[in-house]
Phi, psi and omega in degrees: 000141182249037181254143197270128144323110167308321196290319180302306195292323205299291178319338157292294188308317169298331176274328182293325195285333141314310242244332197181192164311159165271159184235187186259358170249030144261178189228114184265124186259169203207116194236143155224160194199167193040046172266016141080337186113012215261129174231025195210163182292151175303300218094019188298187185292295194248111206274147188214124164118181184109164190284279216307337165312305192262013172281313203289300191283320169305265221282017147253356195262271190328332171271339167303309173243036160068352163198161161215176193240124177244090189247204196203114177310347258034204182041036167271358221295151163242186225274131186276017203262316183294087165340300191285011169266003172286319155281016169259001151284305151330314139329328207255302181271009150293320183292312163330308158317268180351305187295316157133035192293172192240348181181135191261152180242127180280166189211162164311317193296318176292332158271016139344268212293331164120182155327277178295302192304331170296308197300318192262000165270356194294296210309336165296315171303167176245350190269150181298157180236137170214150181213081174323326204235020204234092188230136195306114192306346186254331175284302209103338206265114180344125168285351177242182156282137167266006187174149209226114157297140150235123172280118147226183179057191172236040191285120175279175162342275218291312175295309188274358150324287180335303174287310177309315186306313162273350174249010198228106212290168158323307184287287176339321175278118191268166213277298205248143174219113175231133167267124162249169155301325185206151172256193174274134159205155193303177159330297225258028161079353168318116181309158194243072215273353164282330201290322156006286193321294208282010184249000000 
């Protein structure tokens, strides 16, 4: 199969980003979080956040290493007690779309605004909305997606044999390396680690 794993890839990119220089075969994820409703730089002394800033650092990381991986933690929300900040959460998550995020993370602040009004900007978006732990009281069943593959970079076997083989004690690396599409999990997103096994 030639579709790479988020999990995999993720677990590389940390070790690679640790381990040494970034290269043109590292894939740099780039997270954000708390921005509070802030879609414009704070004024701090030394100015920080905004839509247009982190526009700036998505597009230059992309031309360094030719991709990068985006998410976004939550608690970008802005405060919901204001009516008129349902469109600037709204707002928020087109630009989010716009910038090219690969997966938005719900927070307390987004669930201010409630379920159903999240639900229906997730059904809008193109970008994944995910919450591991946030689960609907009448299914029992995640109210979000709980997890997302996104395909990047182009990593074989053999680079990654290789980095483990140098970054790793012995007994840790492991002999066979397969890339899937998707991995197996229960209802409630849990790997299904026998089935592992058996693919």
């Amino acid at each position: 199969m030639r579709g790479r794993s988020l999990a995999l890839l993720l677990c590389l990119v940390a070790g690679t980003v640790s381990a040494g220089p970034l290269t043109k075969n590292t894939l740099p994820v780039l997270s954000t979080s708390d921005a509070v409703g802030k879609v414009t730089p704070c004024g701090c002394h030394t100015p920080k956040g905004g839509f247009a800033r982190i526009a700036s650092v998505i597009d230059s990381t992309k031309i360094k290493y030719g991709d990068a991986l985006i998410v976004d933690a939550g608690d970008f929300a802005p405060e919901a007690s204001n009516p008129i900040e349902e469109t600037r959460i709204e707002f928020q998550f087109h630009a989010m779309e716009m910038l090219g995020y690969d997966a938005i993370g719900i927070g307390e602040r987004e669930l201010n605004f409630g379920v159903a009004k999240l639900r229906a900007l997730a059904a809008a978006s193109k970008v994944p909305v995910l919450s591991a732990n946030l689960m609907d009281k009448k299914t029992g069943q995640p109210a979000f997606k709980p997890w997302v593959i996104v395909k990047k970079g182009n990593l074989s076997e053999d680079e990654v044999k290789d980095y483990v083989k140098t970054n790793l004690a012995g007994y840790k690396a492991p002999r066979d390396v397969v890339f899937v599409d998707e991995l197996p999990r229960t209802s409630t997103g849990k790997v299904l680690k026998r089935e592992l096994k058996d693919a």
